[in-house]
N, C-alpha and C positions, 0 to 999 in steps of 0.2 A: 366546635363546642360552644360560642359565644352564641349561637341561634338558639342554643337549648337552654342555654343561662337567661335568656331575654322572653322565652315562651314560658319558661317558671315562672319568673318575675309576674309576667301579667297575668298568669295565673291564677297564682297564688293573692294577686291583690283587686282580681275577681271574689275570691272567695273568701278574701276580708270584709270586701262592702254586702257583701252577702247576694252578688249580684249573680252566683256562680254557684250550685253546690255538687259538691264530688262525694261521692260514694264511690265504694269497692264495687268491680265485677268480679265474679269466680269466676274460676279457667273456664271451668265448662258453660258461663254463658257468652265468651265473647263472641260476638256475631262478625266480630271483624275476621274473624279466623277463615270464614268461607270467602272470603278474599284473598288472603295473604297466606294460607297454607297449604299443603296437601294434607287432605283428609280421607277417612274411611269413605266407603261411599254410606255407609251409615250415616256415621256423622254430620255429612255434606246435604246429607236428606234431610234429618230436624233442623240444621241453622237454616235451609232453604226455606223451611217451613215456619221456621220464626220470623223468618224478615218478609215472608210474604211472596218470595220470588219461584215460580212456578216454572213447572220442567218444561222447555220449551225445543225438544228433541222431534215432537209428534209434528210439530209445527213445520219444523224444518225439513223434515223426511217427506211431509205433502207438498212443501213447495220445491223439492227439488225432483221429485218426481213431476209434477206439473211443467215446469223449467223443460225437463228432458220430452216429455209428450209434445211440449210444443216445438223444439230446436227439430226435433224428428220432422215434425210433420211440416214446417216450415222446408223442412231440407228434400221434404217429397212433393 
């Protein structure tokens, strides 16, 4: 508990010298969420798309197809 007493602290006296300022996020824009939770694949889609971070499924299905063409033919 004293780690969370001590991240207030400096927090909070960030946001005294005005070096710091805090504003509200609403539920529905935390973007930390597509990290830390399971979500709809809905959901999972617009914070993907907030933060910029792109579906990289296509990617990986050509390189593993690639991978196997070559271990083949390495093997013939």
């Amino acid at each position: 508990m004293k780690h969370i007493q001590i991240d207030l602290h400096f927090i909070r006296d960030l946001v005294q010298k005005s070096s710091l300022q805090v504003h509200h996020v609403h539920t529905q824009d935390q973007l930390a969420d597509l990290l830390t939770k399971p979500l709809s694949r809905q959901r999972t889609e617009l914070l993907r798309h907030k933060i910029g971070l792109t579906d990289g499924s296509s990617i990986l299905r050509a390189r593993i197809k690639e991978d196997s063409a070559n271990h083949e033919t390495a093997h013939n």
